[in-house]
N, C-alpha and C positions, 0 to 999 in steps of 0.2 A: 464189687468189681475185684477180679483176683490182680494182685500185683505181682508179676514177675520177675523172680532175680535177678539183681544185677539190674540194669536201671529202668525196671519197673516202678518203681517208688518214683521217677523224675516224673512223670504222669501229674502227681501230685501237687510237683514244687515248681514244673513250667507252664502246664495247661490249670490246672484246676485253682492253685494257688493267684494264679493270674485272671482268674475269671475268665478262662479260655482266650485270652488275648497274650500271644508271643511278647510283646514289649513291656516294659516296664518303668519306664522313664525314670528309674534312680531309686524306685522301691525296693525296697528291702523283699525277699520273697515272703517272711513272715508276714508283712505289713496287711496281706487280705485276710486275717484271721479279725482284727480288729478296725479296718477300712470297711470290708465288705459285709457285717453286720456276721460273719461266723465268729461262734468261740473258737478260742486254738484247741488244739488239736493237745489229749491230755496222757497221762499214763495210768493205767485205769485194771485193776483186775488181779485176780487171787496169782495169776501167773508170776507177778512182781519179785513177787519171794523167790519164787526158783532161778531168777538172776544171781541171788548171792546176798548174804547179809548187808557188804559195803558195798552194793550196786551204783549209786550214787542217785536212786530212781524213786522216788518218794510218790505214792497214787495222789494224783491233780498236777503234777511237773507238767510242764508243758513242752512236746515235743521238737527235739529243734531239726532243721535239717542234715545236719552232721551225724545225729543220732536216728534216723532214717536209712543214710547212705548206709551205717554202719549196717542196723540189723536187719532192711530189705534189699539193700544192694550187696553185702556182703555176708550175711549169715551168721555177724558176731554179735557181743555184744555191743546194748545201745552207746556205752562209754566205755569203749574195747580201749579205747588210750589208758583212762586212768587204772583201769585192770591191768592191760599190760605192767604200766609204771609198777604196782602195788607187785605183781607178781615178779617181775623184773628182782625185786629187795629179797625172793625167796631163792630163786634158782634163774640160772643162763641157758639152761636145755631148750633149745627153740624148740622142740618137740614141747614141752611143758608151755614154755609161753605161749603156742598158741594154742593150746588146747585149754589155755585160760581165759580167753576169751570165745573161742568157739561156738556156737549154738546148735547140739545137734549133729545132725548129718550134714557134710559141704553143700553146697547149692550142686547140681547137673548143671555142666555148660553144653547145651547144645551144641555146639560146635566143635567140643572137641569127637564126639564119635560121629564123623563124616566115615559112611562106608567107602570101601575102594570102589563100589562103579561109581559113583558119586566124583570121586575126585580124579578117578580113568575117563571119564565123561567127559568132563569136564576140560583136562588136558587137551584131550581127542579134538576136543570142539577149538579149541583156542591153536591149534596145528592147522585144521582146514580151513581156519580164518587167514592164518597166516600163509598157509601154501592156496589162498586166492588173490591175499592180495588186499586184505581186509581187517581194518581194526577190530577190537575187542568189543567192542561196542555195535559193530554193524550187524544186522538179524540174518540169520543161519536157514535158509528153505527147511520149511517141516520136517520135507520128505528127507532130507541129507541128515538134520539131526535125529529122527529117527530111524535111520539103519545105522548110525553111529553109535548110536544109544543101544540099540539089540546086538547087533554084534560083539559089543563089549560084556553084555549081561550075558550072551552066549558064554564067553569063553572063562567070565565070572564065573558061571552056572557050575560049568564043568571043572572049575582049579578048586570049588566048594565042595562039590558032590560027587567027585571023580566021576561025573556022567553027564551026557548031554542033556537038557530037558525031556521029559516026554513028548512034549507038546508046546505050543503055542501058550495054549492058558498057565500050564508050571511055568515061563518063563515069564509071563506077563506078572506073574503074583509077586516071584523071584523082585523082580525091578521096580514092584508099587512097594515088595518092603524095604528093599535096600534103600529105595529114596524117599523115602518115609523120613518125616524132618521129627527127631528130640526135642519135644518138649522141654521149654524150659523148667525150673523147680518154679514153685510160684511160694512165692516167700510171705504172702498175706492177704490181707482183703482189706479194700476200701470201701468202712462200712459209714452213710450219715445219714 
């Protein structure tokens, strides 16, 4: 199962860790590794080394959560603290610290390349809400959000292409890629 950045990894430490059950009545999240008949979860693979000599990651460590957050929630490293600290003693260029713990290329946030019809949409829609009469939350007739929706990707089209569409179909592609959602990065796999 691929884990997605940023809190893809919670998958792990709310559902799965929990035997798929939300509660935990005072359990520790590690506690299903040796409760529910799993091993814990280990550090394992030639990769190790490319952490760095003082990684603090020895093959059979056993993974803790904090060292998750780090390297499938955030894309640093697994003991991004003690690096920072260690790197901290050499140099203050925040540029350098964090490029001392880093892993890589940053994760993609989905969210931040929202195109402009997306967020012109969007606006549009929460004004006719408002000049009805009607919360954010109450459902918009089809047919109103979509002539809101073209309209806009019309005049998208042409601030893009200094042209109108051709057609119907150019404009329809136009608004499947504009709103077209960004993949998140996917930061690993949950392989057992």
């Amino acid at each position: 199962m691929k884990l997605s950045a940023g809190s893809g990894y919670t998958y792990l430490t709310k559902q799965v860790a929990r035997d798929d059950v939300t509660k935990t009545n005072g359990q520790a999240l590690a506690d299903y590794y040796s409760e529910k008949g799993e091993r814990p979860g280990v550090w394992m693979g030639s990769g190790l080394a490319g952490l760095g000599e003082s990684n603090g990651l020895s093959a059979g460590d056993v993974v803790t959560e904090a060292q998750m957050k780090n390297l499938f929630g955030q894309g640093v490293h697994p003991n991004a603290e003690a690096v920072m600290a260690d790197a901290e003693s050499a140099t203050s260029n925040p540029t350098e610290l964090e490029r001392a713990t880093r892993l890589g290329t940053p994760f993609r946030d989905p969210s931040e390349n929202t195109s402009p019809l997306v967020v012109r949409t969007s606006r549009a829609l929460n004004r006719w809400l408002k000049a009805h009469g009607m919360r954010r939350t109450d459902e918009i007739p089809d047919a109103v959000r979509e002539k809101i929706r073209t309209d806009i990707a019309r005049e998208q089209f042409a601030a893009t292409f200094d042209r109108a569409p051709l057609d119907e179909r150019e404009l329809s592609a136009f608004i499947t890629r504009e709103t077209r959602q960004n993949p998140a990065s996917v930061a690993g796999f949950d392989l057992t």
